[in-house]
N, C-alpha and C positions, 0 to 999 in steps of 0.2 A: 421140398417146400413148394416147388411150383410156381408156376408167372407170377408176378407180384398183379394185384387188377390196375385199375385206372388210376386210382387215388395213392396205393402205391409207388403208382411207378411219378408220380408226380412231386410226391413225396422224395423220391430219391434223386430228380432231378434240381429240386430245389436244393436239397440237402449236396449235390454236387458245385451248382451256382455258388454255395454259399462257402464249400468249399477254396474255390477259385477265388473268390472274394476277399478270404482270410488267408491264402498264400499274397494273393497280389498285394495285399496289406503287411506283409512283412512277418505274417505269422510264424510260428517253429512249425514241424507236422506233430509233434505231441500237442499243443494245444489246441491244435486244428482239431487232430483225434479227440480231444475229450469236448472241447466244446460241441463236436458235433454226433456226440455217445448218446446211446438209447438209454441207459442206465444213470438215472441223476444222483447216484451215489459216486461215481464219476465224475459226468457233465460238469466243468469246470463253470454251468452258468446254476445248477442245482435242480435243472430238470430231464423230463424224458425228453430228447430231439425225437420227433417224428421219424419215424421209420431213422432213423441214427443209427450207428455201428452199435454191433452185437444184441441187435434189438432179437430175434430170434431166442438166445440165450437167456435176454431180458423177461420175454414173456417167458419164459420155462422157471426162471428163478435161478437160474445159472450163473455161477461166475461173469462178473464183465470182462470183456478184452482185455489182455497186458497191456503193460506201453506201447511194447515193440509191433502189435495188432493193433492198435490203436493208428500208430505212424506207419503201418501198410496199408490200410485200410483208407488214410487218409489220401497216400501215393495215391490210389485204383485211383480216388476217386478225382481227381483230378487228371489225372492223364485219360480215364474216358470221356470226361468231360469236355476236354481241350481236341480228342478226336471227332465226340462228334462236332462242336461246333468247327472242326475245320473241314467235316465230311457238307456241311450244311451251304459252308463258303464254297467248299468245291462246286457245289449242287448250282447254286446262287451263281458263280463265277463261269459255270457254261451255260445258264439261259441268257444272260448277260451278253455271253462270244457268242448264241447262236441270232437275238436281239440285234447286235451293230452289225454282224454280217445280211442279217435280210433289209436292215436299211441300203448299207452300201450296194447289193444288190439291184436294191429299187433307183439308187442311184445312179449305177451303173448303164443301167437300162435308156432311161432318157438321154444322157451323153452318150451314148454307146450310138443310137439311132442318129444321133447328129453328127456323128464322127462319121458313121459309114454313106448316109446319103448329101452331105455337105463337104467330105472331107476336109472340114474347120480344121484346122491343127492344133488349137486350142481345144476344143472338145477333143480330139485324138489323144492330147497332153492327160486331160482332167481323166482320162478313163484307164489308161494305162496308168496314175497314182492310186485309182479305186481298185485297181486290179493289182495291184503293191500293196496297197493296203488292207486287203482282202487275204492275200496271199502270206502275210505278218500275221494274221488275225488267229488264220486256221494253221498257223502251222506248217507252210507247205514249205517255206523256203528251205531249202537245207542247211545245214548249221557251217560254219566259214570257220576252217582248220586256221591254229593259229599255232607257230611253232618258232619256239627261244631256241637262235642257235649260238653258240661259243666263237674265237677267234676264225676269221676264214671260213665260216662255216659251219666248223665242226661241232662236235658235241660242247654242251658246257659241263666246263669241271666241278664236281662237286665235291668240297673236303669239308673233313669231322676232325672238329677237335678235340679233345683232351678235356679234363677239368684244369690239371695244371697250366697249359698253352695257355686258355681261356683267362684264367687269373695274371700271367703273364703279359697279356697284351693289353688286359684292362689295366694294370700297372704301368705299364709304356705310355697307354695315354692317358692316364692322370699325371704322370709326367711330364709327358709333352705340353700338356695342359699345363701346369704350374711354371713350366718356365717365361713366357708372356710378362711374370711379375704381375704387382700387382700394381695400380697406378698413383 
């Protein structure tokens, strides 16, 4: 088939928006799939969707999509959707960290020169928090081990129970529970 051109692929990204749109709405993925069908012998709105599922087929005169192609077709198209818009965040989310890091930088600079030829202690204070803060931003700290330990130390124990145990002990306390009375 081949790259889809401009208008294409614009076409499919709409067609994936609109997708998203109709999951975050509460949609099933079969009606997702048909509403958004190339084939309005389908199309649950009674037209062709622009570049829609099984639109290839469509223009051949081909059988439309099953259900079951219909509700994969509808999956794709929302999970690449939801990737790129989170490759975009990515994208977005480090010019963002490299943005407040060349502030703080520019920050640092001007306290940095006051600290070392004043040694203010105050500017010593503000530039070692920019230099924390800096150091939070990119990443540098090392990550701080955190470890659950049992009696004295030791390991903690871990038990599995049973279905019956299970039913057993939820019986004990609805038990325990009911004797309180009632007032």
């Amino acid at each position: 088939m081949g790259r889809p051109n401009r208008a294409a692929r614009a076409a499919i990204t709409q067609r994936r928006t609109d997708a998203i749109d109709l999951k975050l709405a509460g949609i099933d993925w079969l009606t997702i799939g048909r509403k958004l069908a190339a084939d309005p012998t389908i199309n649950s709105d009674g037209i062709a969707y622009p570049q829609g599922y099984g639109i290839e087929a469509y223009r051949r005169g081909a059988e439309p999509p099953s259900d079951s192609r219909l509700i994969e077709l509808a999956c794709k198209d929302v999970s690449k959707a939801l990737a790129e818009r989170s490759t975009v965040l990515d994208e977005s989310t480090d010019e963002l960290r490299k943005l407040m890091a060349e502030r703080l930088e520019r920050l640092f600079f001007g306290v940095y020169r006051s600290a070392i030829r004043t040694g203010d202690l105050a500017a010593v204070d503000r530039a070692v928090r920019i230099i924390e803060r800096s150091s939070h931003l990119l990443g540098l700290n090392r990550p701080v081990r955190t470890e659950i330990t049992g009696a004295d130390g030791g390991a903690v124990q871990v038990e599995t129970t049973g279905l019956d145990e299970l039913e057993r002990l939820i019986a004990l306390a609805g038990d325990s529970g009911s004797e309180g009375g009632e007032g």
